[in-house]
N, C-alpha and C positions, 0 to 999 in steps of 0.2 A: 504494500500500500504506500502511495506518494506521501507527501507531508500536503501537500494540499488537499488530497482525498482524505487525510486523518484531519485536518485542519475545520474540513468541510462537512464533514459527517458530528464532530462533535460540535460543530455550530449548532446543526438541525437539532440534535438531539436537546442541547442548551436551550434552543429555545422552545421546543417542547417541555420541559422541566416550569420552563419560565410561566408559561401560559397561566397555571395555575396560579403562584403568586402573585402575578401582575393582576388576575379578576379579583384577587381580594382586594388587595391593599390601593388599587388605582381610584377606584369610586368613593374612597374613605372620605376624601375631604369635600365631598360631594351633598353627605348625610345631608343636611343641613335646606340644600335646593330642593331636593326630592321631597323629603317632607313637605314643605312649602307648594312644593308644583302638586303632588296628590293629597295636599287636603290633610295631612297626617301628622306623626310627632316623630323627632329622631329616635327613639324610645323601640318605636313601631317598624320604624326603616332597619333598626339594628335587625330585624326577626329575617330580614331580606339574606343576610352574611349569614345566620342561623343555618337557615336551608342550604345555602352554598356549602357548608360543613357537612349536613345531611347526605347532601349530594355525594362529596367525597367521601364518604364514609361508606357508603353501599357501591358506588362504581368503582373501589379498592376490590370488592370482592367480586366485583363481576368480570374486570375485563382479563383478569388474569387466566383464570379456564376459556375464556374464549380465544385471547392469544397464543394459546398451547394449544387451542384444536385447529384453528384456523387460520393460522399465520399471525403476523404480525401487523399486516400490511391493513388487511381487510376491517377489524376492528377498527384499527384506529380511525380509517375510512369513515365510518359509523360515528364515533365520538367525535372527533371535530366539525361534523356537518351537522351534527346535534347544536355544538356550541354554537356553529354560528346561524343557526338556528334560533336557538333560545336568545343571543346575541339580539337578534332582531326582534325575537319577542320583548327582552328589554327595555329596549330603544323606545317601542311602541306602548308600555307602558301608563295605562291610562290611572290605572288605580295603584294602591302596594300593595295589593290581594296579588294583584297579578304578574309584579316584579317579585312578589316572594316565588311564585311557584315557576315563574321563567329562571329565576337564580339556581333554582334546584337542579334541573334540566341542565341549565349551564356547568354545572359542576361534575350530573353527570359524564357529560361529553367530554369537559378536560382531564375526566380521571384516564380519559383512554392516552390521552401526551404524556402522562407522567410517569404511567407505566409502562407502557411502551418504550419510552426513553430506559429505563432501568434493565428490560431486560433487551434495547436492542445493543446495550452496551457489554452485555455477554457475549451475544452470539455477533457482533462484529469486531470486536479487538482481541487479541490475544489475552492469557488468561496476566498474565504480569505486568500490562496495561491495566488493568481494570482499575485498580486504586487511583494509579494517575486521573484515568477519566473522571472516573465519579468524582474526584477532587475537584474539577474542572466545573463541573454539573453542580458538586455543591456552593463553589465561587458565585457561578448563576443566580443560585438559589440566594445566596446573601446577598445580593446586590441587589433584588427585585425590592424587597422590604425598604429601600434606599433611593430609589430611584420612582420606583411608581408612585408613590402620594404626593412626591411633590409632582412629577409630570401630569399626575391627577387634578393635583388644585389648580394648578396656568389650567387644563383645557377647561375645567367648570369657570372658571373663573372670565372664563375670555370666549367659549364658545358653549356656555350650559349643560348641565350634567347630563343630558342625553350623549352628547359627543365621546365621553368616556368609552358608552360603548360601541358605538361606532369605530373607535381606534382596535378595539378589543376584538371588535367584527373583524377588521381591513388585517390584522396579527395574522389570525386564528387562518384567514381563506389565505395569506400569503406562507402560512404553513404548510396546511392541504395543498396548495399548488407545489412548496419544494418536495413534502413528502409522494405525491405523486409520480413526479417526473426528475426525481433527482436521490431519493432514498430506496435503496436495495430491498428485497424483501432478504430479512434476514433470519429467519426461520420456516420448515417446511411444514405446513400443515399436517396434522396428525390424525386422522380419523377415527386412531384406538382411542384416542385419549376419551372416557366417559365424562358426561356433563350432567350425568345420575346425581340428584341431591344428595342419597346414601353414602355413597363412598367420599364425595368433599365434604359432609359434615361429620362425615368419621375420622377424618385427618384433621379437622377442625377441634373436635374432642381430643383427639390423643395429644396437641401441641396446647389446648387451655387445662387440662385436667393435670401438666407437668408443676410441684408449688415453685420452683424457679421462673416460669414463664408467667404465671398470673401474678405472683408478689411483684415483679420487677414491673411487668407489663402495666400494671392496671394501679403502682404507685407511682410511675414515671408520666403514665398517661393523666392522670387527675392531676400533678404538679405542673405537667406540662399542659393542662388547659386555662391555668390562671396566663400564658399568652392569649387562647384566645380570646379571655373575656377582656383583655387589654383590647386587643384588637378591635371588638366590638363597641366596648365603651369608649374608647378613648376620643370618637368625633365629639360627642356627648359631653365628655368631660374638658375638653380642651377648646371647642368652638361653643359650645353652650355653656359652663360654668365660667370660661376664663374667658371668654369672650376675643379666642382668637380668629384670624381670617381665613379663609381657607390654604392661601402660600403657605403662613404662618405655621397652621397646624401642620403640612407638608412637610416642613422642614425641623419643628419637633420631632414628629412619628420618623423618620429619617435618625435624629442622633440617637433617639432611645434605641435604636433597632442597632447601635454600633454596639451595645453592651450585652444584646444578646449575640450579634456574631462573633466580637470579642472573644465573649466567653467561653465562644464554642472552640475559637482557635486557640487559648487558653491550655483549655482540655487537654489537647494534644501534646502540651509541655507535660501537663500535670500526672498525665497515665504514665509517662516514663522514670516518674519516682513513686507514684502511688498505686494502689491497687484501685480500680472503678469505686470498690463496694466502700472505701476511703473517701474518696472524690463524694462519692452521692450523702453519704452521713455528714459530712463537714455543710455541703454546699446548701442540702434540705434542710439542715438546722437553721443555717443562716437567713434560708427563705421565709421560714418560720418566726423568726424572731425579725425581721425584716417587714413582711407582712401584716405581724400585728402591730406594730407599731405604726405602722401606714394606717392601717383601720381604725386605733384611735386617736390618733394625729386627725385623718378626716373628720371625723364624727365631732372630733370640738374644735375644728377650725383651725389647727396647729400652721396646716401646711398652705402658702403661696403659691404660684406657679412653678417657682427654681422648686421650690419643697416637694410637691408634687410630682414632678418630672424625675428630680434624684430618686425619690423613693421607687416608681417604677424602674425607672433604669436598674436600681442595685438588687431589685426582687428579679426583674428575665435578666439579669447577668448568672443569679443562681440556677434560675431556667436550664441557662445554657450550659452549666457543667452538669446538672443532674440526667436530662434530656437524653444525651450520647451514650451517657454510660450506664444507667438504666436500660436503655434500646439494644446495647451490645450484649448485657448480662442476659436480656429476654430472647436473645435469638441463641447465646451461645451451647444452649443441649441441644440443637436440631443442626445438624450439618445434614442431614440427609430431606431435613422440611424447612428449609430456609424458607422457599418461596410461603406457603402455606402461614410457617408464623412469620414472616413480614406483615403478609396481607393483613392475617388478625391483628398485630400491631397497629398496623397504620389505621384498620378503623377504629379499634380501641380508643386512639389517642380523637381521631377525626369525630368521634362518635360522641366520647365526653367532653370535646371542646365544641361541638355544637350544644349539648347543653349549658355549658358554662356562658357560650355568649347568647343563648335565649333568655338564659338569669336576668344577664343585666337588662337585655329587653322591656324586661317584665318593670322596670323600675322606673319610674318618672321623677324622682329626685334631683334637681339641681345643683349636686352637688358630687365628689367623688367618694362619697361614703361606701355605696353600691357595690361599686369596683373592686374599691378595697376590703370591701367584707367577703365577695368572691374571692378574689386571691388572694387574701388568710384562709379561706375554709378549705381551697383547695389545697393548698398547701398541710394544714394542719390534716385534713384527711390522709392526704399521701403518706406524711409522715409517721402515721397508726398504720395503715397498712404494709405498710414498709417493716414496721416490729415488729407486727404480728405474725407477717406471713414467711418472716426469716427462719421463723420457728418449724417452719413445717418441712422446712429444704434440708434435707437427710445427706446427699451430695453436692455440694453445691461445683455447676460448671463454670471455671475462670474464664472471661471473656478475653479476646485476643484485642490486646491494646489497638490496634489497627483496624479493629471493627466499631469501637468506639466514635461514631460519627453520629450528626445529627443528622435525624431521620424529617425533619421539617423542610 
């Protein structure tokens, strides 16, 4: 392979990866128009990200058995023409009845980029490549949270939040056009492979009933959803309490987001003198005591904007070292069902951070108490389940430092 063929393929792939972040985080600084244009509350618009979460949390577990019976190629075919599909329903958006359940739809369709990209990064580079790639793919992945909210708040700002997804549209069909006429099929379709419920929810038991897989799984997943109730509240709490603009909030939602890449790169120092299950007990404690302090700091008024912002920032900086290494300890007894408990991870995590950001939905408070009362509880729950369920791991499997990456 040339270096522009490798050059070129990991672009595609990039920005397959990207799609998904970009739909979340680009209409953030947007809340605010929407509501106003349908008659609604930013409260109501957050339930819109909600379903977006939804979304990805059920097309994790579908597109994977279809891209192992039917290529690669043909799914994703499918899911991007959804997106920009729903894209358009969007756009066309007369109520938030009907942008919630067009966001759904959207999310299912980009689950098919995301996965796709994951496993065409198997079956097209050599096996001693792969770390480099995904490095590459996760670089993507950190720079979307970065770049989109504020490319978000210029277009609402200068051409009204419908334009948002129009951009999102014009991405999505300039994907399907490269993936079309310029990306390989890079797996052969399989017609043994069974799409029987019986046998995938039997592989589904046998990797949730391991107590290494559910302790890690499902304390990393609830720490790891006070991001997304960040995610959700934060238009709310920073355009409606603080009374920022939408550039403004842009370019917040941008610095807080360096403490969680930070952290993640961090990590990567910190595995090579510590053990994960060291990393997660230090970093969860802090989140915990970080947390509450946020929550009642809010509740009596403690915190300013600078106050407010530090506090988030140093709660997803602990995000970001529990995150990797929780995710690597939950996959490390399956070398032989990687794929299987990926998928159940990623909706795990996808599944209770859509509850986490319909919480704050539910809240009409002008104020960031809400937020912060979500991520203390989610943190504090983790932190129990994380004791509790150590208790039951009789073997416990060492995670390979190298596996250790964030799964967001």
């Amino acid at each position: 392979m040339t270096k522009q063929r490798y050059f070129f393929l990991v672009l595609i792939l990039g920005t397959l990866t990207a799609l998904g972040p970009f739909s979340i985080d680009m209409y953030l600084p947007a809340f605010q128009d929407i509501a106003k244009a349908l008659n609604t509350t930013t409260s109501t618009v957050d339930l819109s990200l909600s379903s977006y979460f939804i979304g990805l949390a059920v097309g994790q577990m579908i597109y994977g058995p279809l891209m192992d019976r039917f290529g690669r190629k043909r799914p994703l075919y499918v899911g991007l023409s959804l997106y920009i599909i729903a894209s358009i329903g969007c756009f066309l958006s007369a109520s938030v009845q009907m942008l919630i359940v067009m966001r759904l739809f959207q999310a299912i369709g980009s689950c098919a980029a995301s996965v796709a990209a994951v496993a065409m990064v198997r079956d097209l580079f050599p096996v001693e490549d792969n770390a480099k790639v995904f490095a590459l793919l996760f670089l993507v992945l950190g720079a979307s949270p970065l770049l989109a909210p504020t490319a978000g708040s210029y277009l609402a700002d200068s051409l009204g939040w419908q334009s948002v997804f129009i951009v999102l549209l014009s991405i999505a069909v300039l994907i399907l056009v490269a993936v079309i006429f310029t990306l390989p099929e890079s797996y052969k379709p399989d017609p043994s492979y069974s799409l029987k419920p019986g046998p995938i929810v039997s592989s589904f038991l046998f990797v949730i009933r391991n107590p290494q897989f559910y302790t890690y799984a499902i304390a990393g997943s609830i720490g790891f959803s006070g991001l997304f109730a960040y995610v959700a509240g934060s238009p709310l709490v920073f355009m409606d309490v603080f009374d920022l603009s939408k550039k403004e909030y842009g370019w917040v939602f941008a610095g807080i987001s360096v403490g969680f890449i930070g952290s993640n790169q961090l990590n990567t120092l910190l595995i090579k003198r510590f053990k994960s299950e060291q990393v997660i007990n230090a970093a969860l404690i802090v989140q915990v005591v970080m947390s509450a302090v946020f929550v009642i700091g809010a509740s009596n008024g403690w915190f300013n904007l600078a106050g407010t912002i530090t506090m988030i920032f140093l709660i997803l900086s602990c995000v970001g070292l529990t995150n990797p290494n929780t995710a690597a300890l939950s996959m490390a007894p399956f070398p032989k069902n990687a794929g299987v408990a990926s998928a159940l991870l990623g909706t795990m995590q996808l599944g209770l951070g859509a509850a986490a950001s319909a919480c704050v939905g539910f809240f009409s408070s002008r104020s960031a108490t809400p937020l912060a009362a979500i991520m203390a509880g989610s943190s504090v729950i983790a932190l129990m389940i994380l004791l509790i369920g150590r208790r039951n791991i009789k073997e416990a499997v060492h995670a390979d430092p190298s596996a250790a990456v964030s799964t967001h």
